[in-house]
DSSP file (Angstrom, degrees, kcal/mol; ACC not computed):
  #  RESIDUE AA STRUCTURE BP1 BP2  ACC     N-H-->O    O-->H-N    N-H-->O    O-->H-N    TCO  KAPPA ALPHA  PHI   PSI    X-CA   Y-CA   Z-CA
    1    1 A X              0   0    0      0, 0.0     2,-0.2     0, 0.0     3,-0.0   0.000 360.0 360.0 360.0 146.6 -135.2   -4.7   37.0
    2    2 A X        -     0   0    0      1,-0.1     2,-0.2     2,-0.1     0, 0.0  -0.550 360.0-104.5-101.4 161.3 -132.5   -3.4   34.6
    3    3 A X    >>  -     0   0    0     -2,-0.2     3,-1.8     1,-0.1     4,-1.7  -0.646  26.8-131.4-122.8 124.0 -132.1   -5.2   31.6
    4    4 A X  H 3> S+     0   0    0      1,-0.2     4,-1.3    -2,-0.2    -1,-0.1   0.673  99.6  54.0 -81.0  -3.3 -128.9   -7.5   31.9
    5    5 A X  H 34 S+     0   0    0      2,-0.2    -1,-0.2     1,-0.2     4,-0.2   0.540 107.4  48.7 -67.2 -23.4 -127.3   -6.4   28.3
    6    6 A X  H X> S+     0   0    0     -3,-1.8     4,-4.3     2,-0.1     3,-0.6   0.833 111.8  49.1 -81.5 -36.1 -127.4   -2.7   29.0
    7    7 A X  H 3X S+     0   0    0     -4,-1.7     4,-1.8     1,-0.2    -2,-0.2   0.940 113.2  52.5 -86.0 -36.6 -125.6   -3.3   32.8
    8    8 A X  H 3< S+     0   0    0     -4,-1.3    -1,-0.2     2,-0.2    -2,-0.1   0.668 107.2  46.9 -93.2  12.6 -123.1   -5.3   30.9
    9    9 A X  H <4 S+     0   0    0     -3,-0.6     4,-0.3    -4,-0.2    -2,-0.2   0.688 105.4  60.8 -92.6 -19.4 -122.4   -2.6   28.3
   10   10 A X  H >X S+     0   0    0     -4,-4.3     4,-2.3     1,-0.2     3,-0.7   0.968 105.0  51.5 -65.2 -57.7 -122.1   -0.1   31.3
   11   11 A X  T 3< S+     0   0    0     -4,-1.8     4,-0.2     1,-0.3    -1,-0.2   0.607 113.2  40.3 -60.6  -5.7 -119.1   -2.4   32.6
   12   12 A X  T 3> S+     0   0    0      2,-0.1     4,-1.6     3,-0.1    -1,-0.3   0.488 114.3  54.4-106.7 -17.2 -117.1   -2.5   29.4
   13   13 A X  T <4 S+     0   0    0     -3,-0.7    -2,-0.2    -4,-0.3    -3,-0.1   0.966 118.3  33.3 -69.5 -40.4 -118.0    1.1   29.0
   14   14 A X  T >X S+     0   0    0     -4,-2.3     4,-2.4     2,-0.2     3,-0.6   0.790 113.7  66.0 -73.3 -28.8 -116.5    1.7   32.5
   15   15 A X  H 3> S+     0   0    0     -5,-0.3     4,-1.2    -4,-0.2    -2,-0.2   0.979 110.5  37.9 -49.8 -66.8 -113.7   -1.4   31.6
   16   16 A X  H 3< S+     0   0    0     -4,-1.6    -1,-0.2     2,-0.2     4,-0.2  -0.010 112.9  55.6-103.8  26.7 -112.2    0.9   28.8
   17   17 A X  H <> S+     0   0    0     -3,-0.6     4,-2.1     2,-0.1    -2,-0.2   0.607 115.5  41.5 -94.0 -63.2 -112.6    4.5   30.9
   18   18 A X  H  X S+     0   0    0     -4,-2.4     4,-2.2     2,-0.2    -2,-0.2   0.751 113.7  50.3 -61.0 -31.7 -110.6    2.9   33.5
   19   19 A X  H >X S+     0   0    0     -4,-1.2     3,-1.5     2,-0.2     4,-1.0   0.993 120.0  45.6 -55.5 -79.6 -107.9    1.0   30.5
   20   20 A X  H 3> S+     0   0    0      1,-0.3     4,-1.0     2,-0.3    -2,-0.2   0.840 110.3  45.5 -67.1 -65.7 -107.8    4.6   29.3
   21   21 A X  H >X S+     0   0    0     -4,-2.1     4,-2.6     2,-0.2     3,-2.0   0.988 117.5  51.0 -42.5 -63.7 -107.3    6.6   33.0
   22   22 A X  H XX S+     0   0    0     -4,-2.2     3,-5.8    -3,-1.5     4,-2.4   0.870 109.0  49.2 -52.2 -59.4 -104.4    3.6   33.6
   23   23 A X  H 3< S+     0   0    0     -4,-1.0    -1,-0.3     1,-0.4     4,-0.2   0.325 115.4  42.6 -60.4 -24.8 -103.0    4.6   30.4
   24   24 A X  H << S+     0   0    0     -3,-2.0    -1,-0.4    -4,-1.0    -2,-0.2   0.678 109.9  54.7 -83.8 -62.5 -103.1    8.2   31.5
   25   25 A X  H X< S+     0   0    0     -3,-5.8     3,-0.7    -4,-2.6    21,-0.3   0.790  96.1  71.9 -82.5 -41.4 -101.8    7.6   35.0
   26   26 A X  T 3< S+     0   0    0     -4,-2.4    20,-0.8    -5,-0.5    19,-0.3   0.976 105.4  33.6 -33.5 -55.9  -98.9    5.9   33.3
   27   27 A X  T 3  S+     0   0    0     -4,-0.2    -1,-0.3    18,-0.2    -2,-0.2   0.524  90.4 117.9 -98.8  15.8  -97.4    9.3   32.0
   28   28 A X    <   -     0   0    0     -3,-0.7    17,-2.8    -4,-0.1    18,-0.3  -0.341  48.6-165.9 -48.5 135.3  -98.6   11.2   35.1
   29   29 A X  B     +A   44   0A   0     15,-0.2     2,-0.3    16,-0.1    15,-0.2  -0.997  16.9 179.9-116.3 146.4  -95.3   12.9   37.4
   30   30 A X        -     0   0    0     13,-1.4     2,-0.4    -2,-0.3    13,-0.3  -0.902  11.4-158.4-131.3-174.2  -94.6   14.4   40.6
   31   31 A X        -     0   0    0     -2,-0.3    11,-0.3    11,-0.2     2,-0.3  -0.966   8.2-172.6-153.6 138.0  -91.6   15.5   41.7
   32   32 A X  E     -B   41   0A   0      9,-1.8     9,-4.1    -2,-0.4     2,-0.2  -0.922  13.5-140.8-146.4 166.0  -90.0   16.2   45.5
   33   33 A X  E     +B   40   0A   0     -2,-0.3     2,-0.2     7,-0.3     7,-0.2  -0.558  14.2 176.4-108.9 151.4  -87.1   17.7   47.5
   34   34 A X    >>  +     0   0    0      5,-1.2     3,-2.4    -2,-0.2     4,-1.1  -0.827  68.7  41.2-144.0-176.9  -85.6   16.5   50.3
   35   35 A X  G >4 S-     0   0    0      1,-0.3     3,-4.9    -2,-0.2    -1,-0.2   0.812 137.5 -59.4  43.1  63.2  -82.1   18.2   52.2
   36   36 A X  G 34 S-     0   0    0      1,-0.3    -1,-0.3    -3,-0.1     0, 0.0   0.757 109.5 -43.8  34.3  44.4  -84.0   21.9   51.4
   37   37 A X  G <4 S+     0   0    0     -3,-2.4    -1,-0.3     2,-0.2    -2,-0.2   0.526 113.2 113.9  97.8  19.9  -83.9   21.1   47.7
   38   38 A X  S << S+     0   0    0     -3,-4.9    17,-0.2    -4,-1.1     2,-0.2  -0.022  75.7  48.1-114.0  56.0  -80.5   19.7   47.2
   39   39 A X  S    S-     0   0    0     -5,-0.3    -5,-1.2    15,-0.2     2,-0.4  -0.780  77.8-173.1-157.4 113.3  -81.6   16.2   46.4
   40   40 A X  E     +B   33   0A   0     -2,-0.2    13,-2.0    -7,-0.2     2,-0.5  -0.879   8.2 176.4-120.0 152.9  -84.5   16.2   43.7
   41   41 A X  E     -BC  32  52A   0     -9,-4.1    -9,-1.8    -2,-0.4    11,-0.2  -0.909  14.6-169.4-144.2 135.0  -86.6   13.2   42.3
   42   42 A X  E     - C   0  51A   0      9,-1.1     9,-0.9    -2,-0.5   -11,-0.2  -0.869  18.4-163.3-114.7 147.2  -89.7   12.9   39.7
   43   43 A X  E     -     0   0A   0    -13,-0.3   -13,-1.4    35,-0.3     2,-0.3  -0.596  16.8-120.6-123.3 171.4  -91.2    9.5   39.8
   44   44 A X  E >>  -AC  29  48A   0      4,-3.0     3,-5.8    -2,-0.2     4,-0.7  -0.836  21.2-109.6-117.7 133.7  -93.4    8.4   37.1
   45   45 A X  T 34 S+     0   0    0    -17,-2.8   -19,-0.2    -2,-0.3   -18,-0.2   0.819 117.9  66.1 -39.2 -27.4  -97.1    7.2   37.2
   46   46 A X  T 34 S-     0   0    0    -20,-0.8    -1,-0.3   -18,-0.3   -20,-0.1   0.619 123.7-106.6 -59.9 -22.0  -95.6    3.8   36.4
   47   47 A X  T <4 S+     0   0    0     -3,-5.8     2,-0.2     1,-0.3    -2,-0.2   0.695  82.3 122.9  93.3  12.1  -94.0    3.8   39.6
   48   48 A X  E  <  -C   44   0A   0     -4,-0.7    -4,-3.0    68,-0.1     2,-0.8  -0.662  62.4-119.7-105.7 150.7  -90.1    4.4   38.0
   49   49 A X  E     -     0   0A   0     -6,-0.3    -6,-0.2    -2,-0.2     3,-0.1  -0.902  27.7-167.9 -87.2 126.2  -87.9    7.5   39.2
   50   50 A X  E     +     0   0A   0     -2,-0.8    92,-0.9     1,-0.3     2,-0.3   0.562  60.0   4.0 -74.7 -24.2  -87.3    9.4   36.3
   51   51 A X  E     -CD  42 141A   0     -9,-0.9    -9,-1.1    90,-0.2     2,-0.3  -0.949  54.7-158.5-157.9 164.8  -84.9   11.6   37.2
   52   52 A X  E     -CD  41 140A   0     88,-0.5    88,-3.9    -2,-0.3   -11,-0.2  -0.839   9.9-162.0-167.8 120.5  -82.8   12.2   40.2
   53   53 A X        -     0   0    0    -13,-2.0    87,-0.2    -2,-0.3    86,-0.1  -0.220  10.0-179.1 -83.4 171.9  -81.2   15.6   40.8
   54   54 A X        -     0   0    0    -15,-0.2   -15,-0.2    -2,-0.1   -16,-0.1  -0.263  22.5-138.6 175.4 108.4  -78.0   15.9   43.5
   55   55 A X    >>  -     0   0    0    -17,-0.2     4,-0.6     1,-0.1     3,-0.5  -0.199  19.6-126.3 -67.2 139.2  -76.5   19.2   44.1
   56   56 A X  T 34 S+     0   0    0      1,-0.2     3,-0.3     2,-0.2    -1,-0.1   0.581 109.6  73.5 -64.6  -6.5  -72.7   18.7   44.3
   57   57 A X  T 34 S+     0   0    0      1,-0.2    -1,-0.2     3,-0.0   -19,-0.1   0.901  97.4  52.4 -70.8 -48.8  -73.3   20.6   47.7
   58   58 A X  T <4 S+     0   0    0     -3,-0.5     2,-1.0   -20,-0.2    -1,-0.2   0.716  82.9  85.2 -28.0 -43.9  -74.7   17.4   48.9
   59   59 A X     <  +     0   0    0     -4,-0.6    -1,-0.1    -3,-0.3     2,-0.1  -0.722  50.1 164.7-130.5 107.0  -72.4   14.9   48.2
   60   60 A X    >   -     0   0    0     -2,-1.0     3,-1.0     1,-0.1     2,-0.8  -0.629  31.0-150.1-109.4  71.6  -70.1   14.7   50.9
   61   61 A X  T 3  S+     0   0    0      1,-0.3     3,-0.4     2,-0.1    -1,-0.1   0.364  95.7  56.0 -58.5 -13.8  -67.8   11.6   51.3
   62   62 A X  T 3  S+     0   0    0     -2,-0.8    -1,-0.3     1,-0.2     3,-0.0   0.206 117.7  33.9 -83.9  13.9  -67.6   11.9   55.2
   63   63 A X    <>  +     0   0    0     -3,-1.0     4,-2.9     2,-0.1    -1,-0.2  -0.283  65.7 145.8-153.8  47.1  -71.3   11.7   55.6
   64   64 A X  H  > S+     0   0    0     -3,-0.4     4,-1.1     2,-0.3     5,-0.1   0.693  72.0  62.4 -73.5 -24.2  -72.6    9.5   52.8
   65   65 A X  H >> S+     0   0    0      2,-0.2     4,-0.7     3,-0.1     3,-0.6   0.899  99.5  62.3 -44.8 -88.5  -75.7    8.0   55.1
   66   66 A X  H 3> S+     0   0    0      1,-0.3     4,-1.2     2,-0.2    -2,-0.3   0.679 107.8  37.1  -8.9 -71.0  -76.7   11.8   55.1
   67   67 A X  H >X S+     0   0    0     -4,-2.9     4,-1.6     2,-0.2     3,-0.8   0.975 114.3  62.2 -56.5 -46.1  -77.2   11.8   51.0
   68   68 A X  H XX S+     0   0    0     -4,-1.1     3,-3.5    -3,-0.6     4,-2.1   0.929 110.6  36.7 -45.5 -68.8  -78.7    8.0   51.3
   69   69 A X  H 3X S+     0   0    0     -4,-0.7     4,-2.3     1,-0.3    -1,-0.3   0.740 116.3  51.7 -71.2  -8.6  -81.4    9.0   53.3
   70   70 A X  H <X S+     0   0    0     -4,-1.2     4,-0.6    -3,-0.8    -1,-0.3   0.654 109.5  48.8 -65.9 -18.2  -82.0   12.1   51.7
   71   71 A X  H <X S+     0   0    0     -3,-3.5     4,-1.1    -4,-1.6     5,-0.2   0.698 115.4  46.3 -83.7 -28.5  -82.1   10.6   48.4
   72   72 A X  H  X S+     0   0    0     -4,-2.1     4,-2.1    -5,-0.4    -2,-0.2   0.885 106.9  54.0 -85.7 -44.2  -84.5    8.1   49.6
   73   73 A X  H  X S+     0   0    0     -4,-2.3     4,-1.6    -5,-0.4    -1,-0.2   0.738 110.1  47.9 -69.0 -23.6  -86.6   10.5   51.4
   74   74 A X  H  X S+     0   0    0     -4,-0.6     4,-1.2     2,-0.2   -42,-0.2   0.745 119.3  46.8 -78.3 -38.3  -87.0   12.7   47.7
   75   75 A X  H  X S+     0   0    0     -4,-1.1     4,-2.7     2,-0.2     3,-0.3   0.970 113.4  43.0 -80.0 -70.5  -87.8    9.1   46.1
   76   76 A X  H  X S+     0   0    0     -4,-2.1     4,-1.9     2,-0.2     5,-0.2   0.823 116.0  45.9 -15.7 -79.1  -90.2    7.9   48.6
   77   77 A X  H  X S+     0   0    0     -4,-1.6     4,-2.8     1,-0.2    -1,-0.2   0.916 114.5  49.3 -57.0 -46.0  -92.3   11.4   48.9
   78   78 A X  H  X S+     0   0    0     -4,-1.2     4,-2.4    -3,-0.3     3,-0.5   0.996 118.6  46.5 -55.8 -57.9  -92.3   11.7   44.4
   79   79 A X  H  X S+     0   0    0     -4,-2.7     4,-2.1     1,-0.3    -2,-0.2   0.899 114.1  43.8 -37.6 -71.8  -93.8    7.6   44.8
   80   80 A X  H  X S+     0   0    0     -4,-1.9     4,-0.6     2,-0.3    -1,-0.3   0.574 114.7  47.9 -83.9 -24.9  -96.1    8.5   47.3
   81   81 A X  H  X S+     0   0    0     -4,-2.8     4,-1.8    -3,-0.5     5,-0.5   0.945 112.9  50.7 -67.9 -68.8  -97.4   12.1   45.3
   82   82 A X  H  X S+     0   0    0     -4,-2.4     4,-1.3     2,-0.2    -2,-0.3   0.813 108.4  51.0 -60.1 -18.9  -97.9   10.1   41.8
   83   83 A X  H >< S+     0   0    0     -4,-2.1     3,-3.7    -5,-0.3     5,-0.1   0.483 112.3  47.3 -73.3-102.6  -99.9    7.5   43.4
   84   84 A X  H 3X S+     0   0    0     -4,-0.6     4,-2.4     1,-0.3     5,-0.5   0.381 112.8  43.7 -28.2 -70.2 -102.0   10.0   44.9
   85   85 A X  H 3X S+     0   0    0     -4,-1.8     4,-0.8     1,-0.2    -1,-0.3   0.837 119.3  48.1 -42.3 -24.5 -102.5   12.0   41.9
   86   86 A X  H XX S+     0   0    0     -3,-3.7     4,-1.4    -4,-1.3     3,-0.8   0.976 113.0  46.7 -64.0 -54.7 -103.1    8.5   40.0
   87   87 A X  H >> S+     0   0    0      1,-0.3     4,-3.8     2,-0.2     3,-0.5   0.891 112.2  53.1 -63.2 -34.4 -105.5    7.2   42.7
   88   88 A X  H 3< S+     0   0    0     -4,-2.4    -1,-0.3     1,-0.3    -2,-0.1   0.845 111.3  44.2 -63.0 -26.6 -107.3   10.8   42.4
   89   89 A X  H XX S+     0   0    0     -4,-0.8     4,-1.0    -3,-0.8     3,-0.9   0.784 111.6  56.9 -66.6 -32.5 -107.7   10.5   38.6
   90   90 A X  H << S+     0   0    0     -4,-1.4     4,-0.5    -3,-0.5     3,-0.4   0.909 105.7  44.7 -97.0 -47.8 -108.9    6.9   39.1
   91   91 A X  T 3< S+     0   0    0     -4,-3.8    -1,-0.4     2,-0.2    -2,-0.1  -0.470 101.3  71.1 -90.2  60.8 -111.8    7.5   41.5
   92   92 A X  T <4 S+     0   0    0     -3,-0.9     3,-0.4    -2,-0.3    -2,-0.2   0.259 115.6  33.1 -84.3 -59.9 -112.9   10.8   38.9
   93   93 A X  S  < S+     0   0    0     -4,-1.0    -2,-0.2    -3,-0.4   -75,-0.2   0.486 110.4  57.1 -98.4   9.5 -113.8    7.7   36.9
   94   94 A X  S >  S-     0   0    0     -4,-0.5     3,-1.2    -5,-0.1    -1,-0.2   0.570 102.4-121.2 -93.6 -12.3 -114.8    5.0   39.1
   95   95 A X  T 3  S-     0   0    0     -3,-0.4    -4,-0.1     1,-0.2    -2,-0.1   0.558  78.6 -51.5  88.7  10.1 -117.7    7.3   40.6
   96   96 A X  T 3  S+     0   0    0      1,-0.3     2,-0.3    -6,-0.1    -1,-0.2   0.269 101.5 135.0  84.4 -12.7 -115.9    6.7   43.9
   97   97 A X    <   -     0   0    0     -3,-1.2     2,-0.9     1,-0.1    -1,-0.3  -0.514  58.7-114.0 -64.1 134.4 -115.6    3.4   44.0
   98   98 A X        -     0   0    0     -2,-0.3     2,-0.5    -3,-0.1    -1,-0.1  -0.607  16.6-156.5 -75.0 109.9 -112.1    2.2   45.1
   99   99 A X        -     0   0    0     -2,-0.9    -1,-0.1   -12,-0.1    -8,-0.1  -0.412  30.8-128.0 -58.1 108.2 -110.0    0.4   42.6
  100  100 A X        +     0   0    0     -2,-0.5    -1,-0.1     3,-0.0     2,-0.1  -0.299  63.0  77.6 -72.1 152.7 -107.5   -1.6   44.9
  101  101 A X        -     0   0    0      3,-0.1     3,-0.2     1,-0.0    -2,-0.0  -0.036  61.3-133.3 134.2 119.9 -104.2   -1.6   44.5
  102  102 A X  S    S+     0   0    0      1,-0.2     2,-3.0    -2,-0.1   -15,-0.1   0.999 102.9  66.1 -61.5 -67.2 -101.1    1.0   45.5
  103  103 A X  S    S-     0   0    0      1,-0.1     3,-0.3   -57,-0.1    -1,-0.2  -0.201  82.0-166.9 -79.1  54.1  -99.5    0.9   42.1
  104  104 A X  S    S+     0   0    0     -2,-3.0     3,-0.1     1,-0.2    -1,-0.1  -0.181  76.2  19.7 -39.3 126.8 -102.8    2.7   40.1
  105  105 A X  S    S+     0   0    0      1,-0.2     2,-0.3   -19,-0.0    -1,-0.2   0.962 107.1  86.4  86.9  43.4 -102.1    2.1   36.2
  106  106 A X        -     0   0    0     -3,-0.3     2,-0.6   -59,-0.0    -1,-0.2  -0.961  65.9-135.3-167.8 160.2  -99.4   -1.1   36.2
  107  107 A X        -     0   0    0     -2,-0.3     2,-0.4    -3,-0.1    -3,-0.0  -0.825  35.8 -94.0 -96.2 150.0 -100.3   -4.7   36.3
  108  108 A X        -     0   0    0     -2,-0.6     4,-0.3     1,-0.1     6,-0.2  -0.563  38.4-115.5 -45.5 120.6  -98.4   -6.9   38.5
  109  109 A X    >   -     0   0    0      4,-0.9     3,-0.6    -2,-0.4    -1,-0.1   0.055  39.9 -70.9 -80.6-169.4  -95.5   -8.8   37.6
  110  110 A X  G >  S+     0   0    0      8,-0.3     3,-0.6     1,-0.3    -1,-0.1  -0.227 119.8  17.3 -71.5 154.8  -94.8  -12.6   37.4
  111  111 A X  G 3  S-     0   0    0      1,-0.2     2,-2.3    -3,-0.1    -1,-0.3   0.928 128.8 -78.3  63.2  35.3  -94.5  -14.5   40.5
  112  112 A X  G <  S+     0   0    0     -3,-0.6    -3,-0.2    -4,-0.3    -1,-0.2   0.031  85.7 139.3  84.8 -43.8  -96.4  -11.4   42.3
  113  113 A X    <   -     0   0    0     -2,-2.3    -4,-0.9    -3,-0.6    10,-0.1   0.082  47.8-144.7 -64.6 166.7  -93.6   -8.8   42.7
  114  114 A X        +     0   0    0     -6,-0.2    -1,-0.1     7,-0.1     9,-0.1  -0.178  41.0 146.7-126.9  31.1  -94.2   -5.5   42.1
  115  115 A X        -     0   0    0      7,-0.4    -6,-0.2     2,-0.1     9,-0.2   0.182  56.7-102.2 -67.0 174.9  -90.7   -4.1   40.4
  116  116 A X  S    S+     0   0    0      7,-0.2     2,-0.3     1,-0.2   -68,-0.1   0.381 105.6  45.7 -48.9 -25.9  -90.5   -1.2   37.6
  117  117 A X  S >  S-     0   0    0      1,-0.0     3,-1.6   -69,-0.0    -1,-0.2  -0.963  77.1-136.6-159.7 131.6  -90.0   -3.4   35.2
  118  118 A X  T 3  S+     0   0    0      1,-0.3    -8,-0.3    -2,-0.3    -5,-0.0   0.562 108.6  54.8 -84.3 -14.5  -91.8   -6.9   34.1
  119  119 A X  T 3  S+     0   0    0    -10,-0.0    -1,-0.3     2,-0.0     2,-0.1   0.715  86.3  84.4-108.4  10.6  -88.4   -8.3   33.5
  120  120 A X    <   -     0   0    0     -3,-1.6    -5,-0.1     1,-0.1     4,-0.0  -0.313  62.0-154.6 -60.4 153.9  -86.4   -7.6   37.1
  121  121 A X        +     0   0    0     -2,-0.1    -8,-0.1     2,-0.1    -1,-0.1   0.497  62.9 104.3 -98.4 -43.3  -87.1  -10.5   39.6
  122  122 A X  S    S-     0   0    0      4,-0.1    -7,-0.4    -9,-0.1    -2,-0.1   0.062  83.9-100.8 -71.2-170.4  -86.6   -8.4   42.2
  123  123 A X        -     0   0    0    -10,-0.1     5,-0.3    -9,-0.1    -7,-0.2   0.017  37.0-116.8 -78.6-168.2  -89.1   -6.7   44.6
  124  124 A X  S  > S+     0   0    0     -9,-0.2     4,-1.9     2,-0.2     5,-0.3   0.896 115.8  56.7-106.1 -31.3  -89.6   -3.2   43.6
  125  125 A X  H  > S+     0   0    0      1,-0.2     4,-3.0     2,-0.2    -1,-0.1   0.887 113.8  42.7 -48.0 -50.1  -87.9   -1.9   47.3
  126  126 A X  H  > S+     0   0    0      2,-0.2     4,-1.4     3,-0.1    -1,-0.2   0.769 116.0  47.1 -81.1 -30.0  -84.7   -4.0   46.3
  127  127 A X  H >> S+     0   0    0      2,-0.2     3,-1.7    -4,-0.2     4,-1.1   0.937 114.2  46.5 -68.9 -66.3  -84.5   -2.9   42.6
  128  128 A X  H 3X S+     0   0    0     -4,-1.9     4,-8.0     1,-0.3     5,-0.2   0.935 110.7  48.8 -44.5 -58.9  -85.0    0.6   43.4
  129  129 A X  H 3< S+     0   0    0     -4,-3.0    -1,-0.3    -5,-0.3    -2,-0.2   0.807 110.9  55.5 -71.3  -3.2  -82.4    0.8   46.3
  130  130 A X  H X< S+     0   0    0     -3,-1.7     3,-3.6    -4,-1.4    -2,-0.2   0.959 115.2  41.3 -47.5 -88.6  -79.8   -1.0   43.8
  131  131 A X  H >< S+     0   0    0     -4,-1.1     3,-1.6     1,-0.3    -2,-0.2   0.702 107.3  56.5 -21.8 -50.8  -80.6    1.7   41.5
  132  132 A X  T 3< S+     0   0    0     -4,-8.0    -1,-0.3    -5,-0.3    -2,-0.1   0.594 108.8  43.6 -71.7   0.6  -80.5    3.9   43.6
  133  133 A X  T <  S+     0   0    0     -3,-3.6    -1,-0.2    -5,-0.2    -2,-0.2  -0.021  75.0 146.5-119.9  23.6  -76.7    3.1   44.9
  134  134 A X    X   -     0   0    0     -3,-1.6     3,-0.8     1,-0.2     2,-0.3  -0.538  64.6 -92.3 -72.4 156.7  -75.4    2.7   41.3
  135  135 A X  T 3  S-     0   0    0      1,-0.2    -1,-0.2     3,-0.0     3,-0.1  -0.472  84.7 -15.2 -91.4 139.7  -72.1    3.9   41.7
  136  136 A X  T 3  S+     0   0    0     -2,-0.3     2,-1.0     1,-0.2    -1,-0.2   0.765  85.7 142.1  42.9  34.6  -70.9    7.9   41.1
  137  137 A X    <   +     0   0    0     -3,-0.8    -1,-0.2     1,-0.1    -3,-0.1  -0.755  24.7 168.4-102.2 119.9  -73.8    8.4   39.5
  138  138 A X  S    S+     0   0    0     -2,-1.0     2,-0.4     1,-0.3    -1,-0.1   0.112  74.2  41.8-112.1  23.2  -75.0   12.0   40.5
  139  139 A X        +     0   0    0    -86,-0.1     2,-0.7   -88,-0.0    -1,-0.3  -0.717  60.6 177.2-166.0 115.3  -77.5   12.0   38.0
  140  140 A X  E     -D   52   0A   0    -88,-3.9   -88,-0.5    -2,-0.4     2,-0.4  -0.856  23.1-168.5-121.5 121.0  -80.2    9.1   36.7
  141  141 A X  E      D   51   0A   0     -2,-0.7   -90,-0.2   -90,-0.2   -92,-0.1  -0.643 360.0 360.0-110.3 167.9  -82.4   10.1   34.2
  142  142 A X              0   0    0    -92,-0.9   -91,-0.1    -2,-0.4    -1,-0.1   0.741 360.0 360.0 -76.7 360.0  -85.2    8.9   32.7
């Protein structure tokens, strides 16, 4: 039988690989196109866009659904890369065990919601499309 002071210095050893991964995953980016590369977006291991490109070819006022969803589709696909590349770093140090959670590397905020930022209320779906609709801005950087 393993000796229960060594198996609980393997779980703080593994506690502060995994602090040290989030911490990691945090500054992690990916970055996608949407409308054959004239909408661009890095998101951040954190879960934030960092930047958002939008070629003046784009942005057409008689078809303004047409940029939304392209803009959305560039944000969406950048989320959905940096979690993977977090979640793939995470189980490198978990041995393969799954860490639950989409949002690898960010704690949840108060009252549950999952936003960008610990002092927003809102859900992280509704923050983001506010941001994302801020007005004439053809560029948000991080």
């Amino acid at each position: 039988m393993p000796d229960m002071k060594q198996m609980m210095r393997q779980a703080q050893k593994m506690q502060a690989q995994i602090a040290a991964v989030q911490d990691e995953i945090k500054d992690m980016t990916a970055e996608a196109t949407a409308g054959g590369g004239m909408v661009r977006a890095v998101a951040g291991g954190d879960m934030s866009i960092r930047e958002l490109v939008i070629d003046s070819a784009a942005v057409d006022p008689e078809d303004v659904d047409m940029l939304q969803d392209m803009v959305l589709a560039a944000c969406n696909e950048a989320l959905r890369a940096v979690t993977a590349k977090g979640e793939a770093r995470m189980s490198m140090v978990a041995g393969g065990m799954h860490i639950p959670g989409p949002y690898v590397g960010r704690r949840p905020t108060s009252g549950g919601r999952s936003c960008h930022t610990r002092r927003c209320s809102m859900s992280s779906s509704a923050c983001r499309a506010s941001v994302l609709r801020a007005p004439s801005a053809s560029r948000i950087g991080s």
